[in-house]
C-alpha positions in Angstrom: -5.7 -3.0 5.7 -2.8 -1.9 3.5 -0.5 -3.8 1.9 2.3 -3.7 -0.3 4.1 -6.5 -1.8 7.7 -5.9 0.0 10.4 -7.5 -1.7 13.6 -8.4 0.8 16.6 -9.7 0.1 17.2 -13.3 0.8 20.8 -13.1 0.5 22.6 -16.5 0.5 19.4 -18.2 2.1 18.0 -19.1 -1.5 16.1 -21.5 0.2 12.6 -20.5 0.0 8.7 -22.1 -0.2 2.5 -20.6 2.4 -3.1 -17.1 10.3 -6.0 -6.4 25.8 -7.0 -4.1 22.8 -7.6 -0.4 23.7 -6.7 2.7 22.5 -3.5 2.3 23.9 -2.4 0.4 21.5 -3.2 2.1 18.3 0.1 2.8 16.6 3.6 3.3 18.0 5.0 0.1 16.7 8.0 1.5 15.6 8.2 3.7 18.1 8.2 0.9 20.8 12.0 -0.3 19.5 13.1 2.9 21.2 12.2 2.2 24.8 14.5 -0.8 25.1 17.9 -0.2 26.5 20.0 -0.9 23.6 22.1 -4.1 23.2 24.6 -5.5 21.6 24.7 -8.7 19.3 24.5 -11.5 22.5 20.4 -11.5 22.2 18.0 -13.7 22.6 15.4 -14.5 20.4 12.1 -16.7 21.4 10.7 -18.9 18.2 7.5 -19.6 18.8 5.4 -21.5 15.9 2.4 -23.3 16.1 1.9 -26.9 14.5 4.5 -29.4 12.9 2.1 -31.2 10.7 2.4 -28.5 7.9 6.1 -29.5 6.3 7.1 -25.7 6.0 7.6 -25.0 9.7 10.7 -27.5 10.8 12.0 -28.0 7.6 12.1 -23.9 6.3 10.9 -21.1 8.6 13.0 -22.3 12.1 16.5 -22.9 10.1 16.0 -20.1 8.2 15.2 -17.3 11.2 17.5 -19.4 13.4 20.4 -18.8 10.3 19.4 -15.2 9.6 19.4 -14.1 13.2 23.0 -15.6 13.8 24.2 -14.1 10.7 22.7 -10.2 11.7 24.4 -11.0 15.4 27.6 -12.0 14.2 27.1 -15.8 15.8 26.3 -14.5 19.1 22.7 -14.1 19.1 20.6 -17.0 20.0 17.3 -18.5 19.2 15.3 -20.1 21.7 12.5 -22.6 20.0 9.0 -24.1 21.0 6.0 -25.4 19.0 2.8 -25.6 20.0 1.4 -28.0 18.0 -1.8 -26.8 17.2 -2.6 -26.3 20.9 -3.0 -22.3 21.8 -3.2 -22.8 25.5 -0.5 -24.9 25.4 1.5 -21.9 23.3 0.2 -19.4 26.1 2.7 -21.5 28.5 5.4 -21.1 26.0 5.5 -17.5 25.8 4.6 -17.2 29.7 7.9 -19.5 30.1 9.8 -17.3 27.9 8.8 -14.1 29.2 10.1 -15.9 32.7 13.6 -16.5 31.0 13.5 -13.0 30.1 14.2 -13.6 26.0 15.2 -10.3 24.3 12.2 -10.7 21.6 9.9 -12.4 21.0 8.3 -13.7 17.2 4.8 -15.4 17.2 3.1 -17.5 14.8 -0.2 -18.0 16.8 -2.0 -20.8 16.8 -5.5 -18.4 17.9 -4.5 -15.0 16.9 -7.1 -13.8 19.5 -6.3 -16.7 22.3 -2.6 -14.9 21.8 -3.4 -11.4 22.9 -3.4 -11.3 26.5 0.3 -13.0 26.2 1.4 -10.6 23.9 0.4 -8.3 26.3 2.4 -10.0 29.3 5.5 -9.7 27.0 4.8 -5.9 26.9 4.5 -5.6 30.2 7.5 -7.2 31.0 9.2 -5.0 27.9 10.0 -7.7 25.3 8.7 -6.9 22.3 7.0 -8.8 20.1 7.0 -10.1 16.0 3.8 -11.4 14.9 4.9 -14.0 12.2 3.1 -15.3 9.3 -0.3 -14.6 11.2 -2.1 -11.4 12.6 -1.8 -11.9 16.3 -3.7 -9.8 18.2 -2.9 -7.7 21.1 0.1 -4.8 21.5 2.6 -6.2 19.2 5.5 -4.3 17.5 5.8 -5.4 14.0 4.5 -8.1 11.3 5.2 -10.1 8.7 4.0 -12.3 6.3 2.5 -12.7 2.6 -0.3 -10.4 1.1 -2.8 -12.8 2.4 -5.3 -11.3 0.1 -3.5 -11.2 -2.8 -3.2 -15.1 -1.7 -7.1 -15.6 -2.3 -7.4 -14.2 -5.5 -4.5 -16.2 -7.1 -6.0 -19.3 -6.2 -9.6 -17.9 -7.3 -8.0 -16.3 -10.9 -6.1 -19.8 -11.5 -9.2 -21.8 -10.4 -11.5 -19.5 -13.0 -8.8 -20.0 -15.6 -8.8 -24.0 -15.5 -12.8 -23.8 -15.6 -13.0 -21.7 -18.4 -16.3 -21.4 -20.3 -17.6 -24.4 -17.9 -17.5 -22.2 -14.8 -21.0 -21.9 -14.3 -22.4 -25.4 -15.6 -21.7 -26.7 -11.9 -21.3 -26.4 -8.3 -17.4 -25.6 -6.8 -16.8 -26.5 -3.2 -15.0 -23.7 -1.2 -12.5 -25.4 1.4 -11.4 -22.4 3.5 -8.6 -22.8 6.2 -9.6 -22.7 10.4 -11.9 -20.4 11.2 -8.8 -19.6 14.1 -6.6 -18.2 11.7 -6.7 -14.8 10.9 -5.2 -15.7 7.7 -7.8 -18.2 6.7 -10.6 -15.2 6.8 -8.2 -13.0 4.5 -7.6 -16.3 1.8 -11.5 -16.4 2.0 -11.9 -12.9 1.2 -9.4 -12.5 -2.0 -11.0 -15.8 -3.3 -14.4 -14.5 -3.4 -13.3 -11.2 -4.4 -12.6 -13.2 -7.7 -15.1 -15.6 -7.8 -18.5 -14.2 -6.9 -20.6 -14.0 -9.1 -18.5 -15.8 -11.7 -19.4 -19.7 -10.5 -21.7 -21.1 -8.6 -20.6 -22.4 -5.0 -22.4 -25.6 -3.7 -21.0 -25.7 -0.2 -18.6 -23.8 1.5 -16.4 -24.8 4.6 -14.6 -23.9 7.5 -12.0 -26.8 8.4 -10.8 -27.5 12.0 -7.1 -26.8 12.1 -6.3 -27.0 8.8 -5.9 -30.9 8.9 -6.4 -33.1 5.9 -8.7 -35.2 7.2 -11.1 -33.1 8.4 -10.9 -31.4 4.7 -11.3 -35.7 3.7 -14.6 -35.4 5.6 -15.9 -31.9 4.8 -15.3 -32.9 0.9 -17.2 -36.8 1.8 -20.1 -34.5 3.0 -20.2 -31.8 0.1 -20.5 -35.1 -2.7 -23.0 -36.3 -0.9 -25.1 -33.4 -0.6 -24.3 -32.1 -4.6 -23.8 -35.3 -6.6 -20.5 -36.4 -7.8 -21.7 -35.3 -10.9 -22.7 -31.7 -10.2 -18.6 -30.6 -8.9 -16.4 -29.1 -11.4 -13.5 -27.4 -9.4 -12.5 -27.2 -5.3 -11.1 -24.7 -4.1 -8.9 -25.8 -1.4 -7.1 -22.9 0.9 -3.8 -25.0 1.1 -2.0 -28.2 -0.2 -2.7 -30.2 3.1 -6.0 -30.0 2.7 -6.0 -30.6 -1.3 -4.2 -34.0 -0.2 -7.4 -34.8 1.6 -10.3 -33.4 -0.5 -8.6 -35.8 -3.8 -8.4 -38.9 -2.1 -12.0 -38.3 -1.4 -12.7 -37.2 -5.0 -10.9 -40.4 -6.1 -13.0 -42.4 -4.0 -16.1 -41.6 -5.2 -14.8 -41.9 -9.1 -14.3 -37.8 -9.7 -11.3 -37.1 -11.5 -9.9 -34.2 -14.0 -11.4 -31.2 -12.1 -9.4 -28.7 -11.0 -8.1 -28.4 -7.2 -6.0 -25.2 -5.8 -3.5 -25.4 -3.0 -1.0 -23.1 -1.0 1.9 -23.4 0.2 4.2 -25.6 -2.8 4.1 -28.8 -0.4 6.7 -31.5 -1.9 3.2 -33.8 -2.0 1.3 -31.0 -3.6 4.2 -29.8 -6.5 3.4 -33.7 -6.9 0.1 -33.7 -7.7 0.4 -30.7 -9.9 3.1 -32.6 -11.6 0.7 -36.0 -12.0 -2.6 -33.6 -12.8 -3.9 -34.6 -9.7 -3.8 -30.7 -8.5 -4.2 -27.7 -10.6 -2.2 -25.4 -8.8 -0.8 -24.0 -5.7 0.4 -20.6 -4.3 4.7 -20.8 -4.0 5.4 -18.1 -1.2 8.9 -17.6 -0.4 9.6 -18.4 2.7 13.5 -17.2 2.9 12.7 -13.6 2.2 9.1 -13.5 5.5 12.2 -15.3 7.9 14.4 -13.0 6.7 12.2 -10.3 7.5 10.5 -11.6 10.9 14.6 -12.3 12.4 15.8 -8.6 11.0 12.7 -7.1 12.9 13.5 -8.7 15.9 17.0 -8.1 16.0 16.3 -4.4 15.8 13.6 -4.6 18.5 16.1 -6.5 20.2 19.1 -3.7 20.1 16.6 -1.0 20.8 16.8 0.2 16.9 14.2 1.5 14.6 12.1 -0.5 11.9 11.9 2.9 9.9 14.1 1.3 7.8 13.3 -1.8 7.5 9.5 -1.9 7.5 7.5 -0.1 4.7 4.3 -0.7 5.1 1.8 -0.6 8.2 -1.2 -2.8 8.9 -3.9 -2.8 11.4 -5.2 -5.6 13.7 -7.9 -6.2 15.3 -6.8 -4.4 18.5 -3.6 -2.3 17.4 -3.0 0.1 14.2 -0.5 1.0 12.2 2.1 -2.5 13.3 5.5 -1.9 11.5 5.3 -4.1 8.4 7.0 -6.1 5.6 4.3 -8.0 3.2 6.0 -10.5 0.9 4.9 -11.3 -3.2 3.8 -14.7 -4.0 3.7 -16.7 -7.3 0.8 -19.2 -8.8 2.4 -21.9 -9.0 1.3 -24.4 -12.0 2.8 -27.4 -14.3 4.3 -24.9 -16.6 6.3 -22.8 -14.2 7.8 -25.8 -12.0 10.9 -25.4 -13.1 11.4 -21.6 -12.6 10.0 -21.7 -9.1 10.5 -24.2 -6.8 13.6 -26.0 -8.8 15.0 -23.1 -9.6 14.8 -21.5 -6.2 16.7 -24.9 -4.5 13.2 -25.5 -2.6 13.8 -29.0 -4.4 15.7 -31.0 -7.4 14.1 -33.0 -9.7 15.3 -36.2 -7.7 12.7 -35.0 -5.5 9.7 -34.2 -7.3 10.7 -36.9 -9.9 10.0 -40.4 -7.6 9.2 -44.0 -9.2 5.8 -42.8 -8.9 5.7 -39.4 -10.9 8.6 -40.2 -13.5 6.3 -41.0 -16.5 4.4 -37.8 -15.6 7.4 -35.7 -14.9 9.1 -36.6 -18.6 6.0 -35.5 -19.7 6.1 -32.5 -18.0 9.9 -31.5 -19.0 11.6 -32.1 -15.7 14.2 -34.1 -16.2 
């Protein structure tokens, strides 16, 4: 796959934060936009994402497409919303029941990027095009975006290396890796053990079940267990959800000050960073991938070309060379707080700094 970071313009959206092939579909993405009978700003667009325990969904990536896609259709084009919460058959209906209203465009985050692909091909057939968002979905789809997922991996694996140190091999790490579902799980997985193979010594490694935090709780339960609480010296978790879990069962059994990652600069998570709790986590701008995701599909939309828009390519599973636009990410860690998330207007201090975290937030320099 190739990527390049692909940096977009957020504009006034400053708000910002992170998974039926044949040879018929290898490449034409682009060219795809072109066999549309062109329109004019009164389009509609179908929002499709696919859980709402994970904070970033409701409360960044809907307002913000639904905000950028008014602002590229001067107020007239439309967003039409659904979320599947964590159920792909039940996202299947969704886009079946769009594709029956006859939406203008469709962009997918997929709950099962390879349960999506024969509903990405029933949009195709019925000539709405589609945006796979955030995750890979497979099928005939016409463009992508999202973060280098890769790149992703190995920031959490570099940060975790760096807080170990010269005790990286003295014991066992636990790898948490995201659902086994997500395409972008698999690509977190890979860019982690790019970096740490070889460099530390993993005890037990897991896939967890939709992502949720208490099936990481469990998972982690298991891992002491089997290892000894003695024998674990970092976790590598694949998001901040999950981190949430795997400490409160590290605080249970009496393990504390070894290093956890995270993904995805969750309010709870910037917490735990701020109280030691959580070494790190991976700050991905979310303004800049909504940008990008509603600007694709407006263009696909009015029957225009992504030559401009979309840099890079990247191959699925079942279709080459998608149209694509592959956003930087930052590791984010006590020191750099400020000049990320605050910074950004993700949140003010009033936020991070509760009753709870004020001692530890003085001590930090956010004030």
């Amino acid at each position: 796959m190739r990527r390049a970071a692909f940096a977009v313009a957020a504009g006034a959206m400053a708000v910002s934060l992170a998974a039926c092939g044949s040879a018929k579909e290898s490449g034409g993405g682009a060219s795809k936009s072109t066999d549309s009978k062109k329109k004019g700003d009164a389009i509609t667009v179908g929002l499709l994402l696919p859980e709402n325990q994970t904070a970033r969904y409701e409360k960044f990536d809907r307002p913000l497409i639904e905000k950028k896609v008014s602002e590229l259709t001067n107020g007239k084009g439309k967003v039409v919303y659904a979320n599947a919460k964590q159920d792909a058959t039940q996202q299947n209906q969704q886009v079946d029941t769009m594709i029956t209203n006859k939406v203008d465009v469709l962009i997918i985050d997929a709950v099962d990027a390879a349960a999506i692909k024969n509903s990405v091909q029933k949009a195709k057939d019925a000539g709405i095009p589609v945006v796979a968002y955030d995750r890979l979905a497979q099928g005939p789809i016409d463009a992508y975006t999202s973060f280098d997922n890769e790149t992703v991996g190995k920031t959490q694996g570099e940060a975790l290396l760096k807080a170990l140190g010269s005790k990286a091999k003295s014991g066992k790490i636990v790898m948490m890796n995201g659902s086994s579902t997500d395409p972008n799980a698999a690509q977190f997985r890979k860019g982690a053990h790019d970096v740490l193979d070889g460099k530390v010594n993993v005890g037990k490694e897991y896939d967890t079940k939709e992502w949720k935090p208490e099936n990481a709780n469990s998972n982690m339960e298991g891992a002491i267990s089997a290892l000894g609480k003695k024998n674990i010296i970092g976790v590598y978790s694949a998001n901040d959800g999950m981190a949430g879990g795997i400490i409160t069962a590290l605080k249970s059994a009496g393990i504390a000050d070894i290093p956890v990652t995270g993904q995805d600069a969750e309010l709870a998570g910037v917490q735990r960073i701020v109280s030691g709790a959580q070494y790190m986590s991976v700050y991905k701008p979310y303004a800049p991938e909504a940008a990008a995701a509603a600007e694709m599909a407006v263009n696909l939309a009015q029957g225009k070309s992504l030559d401009s828009v979309a840099k890079d390519k990247v191959d699925s599973p079942t279709t080459k060379a998608v149209p694509s636009i592959l956003v930087a990410v930052t590791s984010l860690t006590k020191d750099n707080i400020k000049d990320t998330v605050i910074k950004d207007g993700v949140y003010t201090v009033a936020d991070i700094c509760t009753a709870q975290y004020k001692a530890a937030c003085a001590k930090a320099g956010l004030k």
